[in-house]
C-alpha positions as CSV (number, residue, x, y, z in Angstrom):
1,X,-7.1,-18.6,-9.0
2,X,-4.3,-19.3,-6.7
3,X,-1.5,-21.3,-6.5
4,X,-2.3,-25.1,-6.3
5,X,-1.3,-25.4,-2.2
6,X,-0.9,-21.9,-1.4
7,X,-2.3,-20.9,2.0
8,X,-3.7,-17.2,3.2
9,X,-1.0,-16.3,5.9
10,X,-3.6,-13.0,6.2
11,X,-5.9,-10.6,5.0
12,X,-5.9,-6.5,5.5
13,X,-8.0,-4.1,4.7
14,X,-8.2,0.2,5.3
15,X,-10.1,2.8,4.3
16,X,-9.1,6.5,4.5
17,X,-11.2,9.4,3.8
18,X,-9.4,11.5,0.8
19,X,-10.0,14.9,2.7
20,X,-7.9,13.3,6.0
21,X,-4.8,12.4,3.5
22,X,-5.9,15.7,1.1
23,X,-5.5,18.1,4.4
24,X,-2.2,16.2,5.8
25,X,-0.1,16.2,2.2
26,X,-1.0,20.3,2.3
27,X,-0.8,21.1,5.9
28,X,2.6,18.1,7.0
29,X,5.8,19.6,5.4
30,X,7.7,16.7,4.3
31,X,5.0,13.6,4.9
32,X,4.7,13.2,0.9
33,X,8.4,12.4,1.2
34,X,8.0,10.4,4.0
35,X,5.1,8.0,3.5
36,X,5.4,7.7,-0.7
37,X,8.2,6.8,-2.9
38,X,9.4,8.7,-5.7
39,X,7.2,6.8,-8.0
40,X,4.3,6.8,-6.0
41,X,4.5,11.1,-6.1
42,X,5.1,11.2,-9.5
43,X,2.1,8.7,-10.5
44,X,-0.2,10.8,-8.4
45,X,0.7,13.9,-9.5
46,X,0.0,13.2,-13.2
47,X,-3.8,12.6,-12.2
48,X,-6.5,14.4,-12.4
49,X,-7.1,14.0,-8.3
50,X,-3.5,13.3,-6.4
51,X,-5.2,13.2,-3.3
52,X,-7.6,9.7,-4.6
53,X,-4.3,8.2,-5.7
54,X,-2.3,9.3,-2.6
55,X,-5.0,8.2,-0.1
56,X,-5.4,4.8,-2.1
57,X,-1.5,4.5,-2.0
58,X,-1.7,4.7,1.9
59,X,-4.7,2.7,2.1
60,X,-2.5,-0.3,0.3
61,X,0.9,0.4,2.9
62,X,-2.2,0.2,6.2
63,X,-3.9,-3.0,4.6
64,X,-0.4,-4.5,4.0
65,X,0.8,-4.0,7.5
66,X,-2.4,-5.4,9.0
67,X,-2.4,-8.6,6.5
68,X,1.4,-9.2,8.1
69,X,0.3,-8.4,11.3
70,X,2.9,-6.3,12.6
71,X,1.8,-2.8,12.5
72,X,4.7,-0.3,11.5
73,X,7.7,-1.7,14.2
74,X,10.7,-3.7,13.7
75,X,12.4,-1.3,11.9
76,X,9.8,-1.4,9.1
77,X,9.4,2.3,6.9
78,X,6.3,3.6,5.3
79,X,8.8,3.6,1.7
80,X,9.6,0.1,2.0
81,X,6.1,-0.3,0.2
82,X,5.5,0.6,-3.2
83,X,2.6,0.5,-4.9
84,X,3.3,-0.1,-9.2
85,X,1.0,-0.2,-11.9
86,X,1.5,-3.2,-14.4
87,X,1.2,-2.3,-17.9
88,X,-3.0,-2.9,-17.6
89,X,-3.1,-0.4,-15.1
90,X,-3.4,-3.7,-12.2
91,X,-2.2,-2.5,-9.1
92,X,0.6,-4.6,-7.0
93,X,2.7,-4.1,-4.0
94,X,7.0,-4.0,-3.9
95,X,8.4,-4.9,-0.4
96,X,11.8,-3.9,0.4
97,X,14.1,-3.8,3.4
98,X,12.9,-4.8,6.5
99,X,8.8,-5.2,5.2
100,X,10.6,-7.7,2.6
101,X,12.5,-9.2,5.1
102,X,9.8,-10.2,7.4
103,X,8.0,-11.6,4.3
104,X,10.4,-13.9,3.3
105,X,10.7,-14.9,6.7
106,X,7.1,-15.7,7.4
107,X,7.8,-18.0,4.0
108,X,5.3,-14.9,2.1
109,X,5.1,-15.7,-2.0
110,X,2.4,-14.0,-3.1
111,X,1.1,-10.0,-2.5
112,X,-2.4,-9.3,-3.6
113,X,-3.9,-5.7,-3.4
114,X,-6.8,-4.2,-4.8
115,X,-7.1,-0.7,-4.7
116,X,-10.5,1.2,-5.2
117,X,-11.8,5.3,-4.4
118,X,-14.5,7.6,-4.7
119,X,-14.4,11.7,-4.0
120,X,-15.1,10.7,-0.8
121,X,-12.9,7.6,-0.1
122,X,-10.4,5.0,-0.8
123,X,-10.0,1.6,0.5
124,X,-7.5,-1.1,0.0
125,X,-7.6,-4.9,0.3
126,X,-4.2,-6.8,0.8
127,X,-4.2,-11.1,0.6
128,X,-0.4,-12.8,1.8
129,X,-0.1,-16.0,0.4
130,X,2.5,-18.4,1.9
């Protein structure tokens, strides 16, 4: 339940097909390195399907971008946006730079995601509290 006065500043959703983000980490040199931090690589390499984990990962940075509304300008970089794993395994989003910046400016407390795939797909939902 949230916050006692909190307010949805927005809402973002995406879902990417695994074979799209499955073809561009093979075929892209350097668009691993680019898009995902070090942490996000090395999470999705230890699974059993990188490309689900990746292609969720990327899903979480679109739906992010579309809750704040912006899209990817004002200086804003795909690695700004982390997705962790709490201890339970619960998905949730680290803004730095720029993407934080804006947050704290649109008076952002709270990041929500919820990360979810298939073989076939994986979709992200992203909820800004203020």
């Amino acid at each position: 339940m949230g916050t006692l006065g909190a307010m949805v500043f927005g809402v973002g959703i995406d879902c990417i097909e695994v074979a799209r983000i499955a073809a561009r980490i093979g075929g892209e040199e350097g668009l691993v390195e680019k898009v995902f931090t070090a942490g996000e690589r090395a999470y999705c390499a230890a699974r059993h399907d990188p490309a689900q984990h990746f292609a969720a990962r990327f899903a979480a940075k679109e739906a992010l971008f579309k809750a704040l509304g912006t899209g990817w300008g004002g200086g804003m970089r795909w690695q700004e946006v982390e997705v962790v794993n709490e201890e339970n395994g619960r998905p949730r989003l680290e803004l730095r730079g720029q993407v934080a910046a804006f947050a704290t400016e649109q008076g952002i407390t709270r990041v929500h995601v919820s990360l979810t795939h298939v073989k076939e797909l994986a979709c992200a939902v992203v909820v800004l509290e203020t």
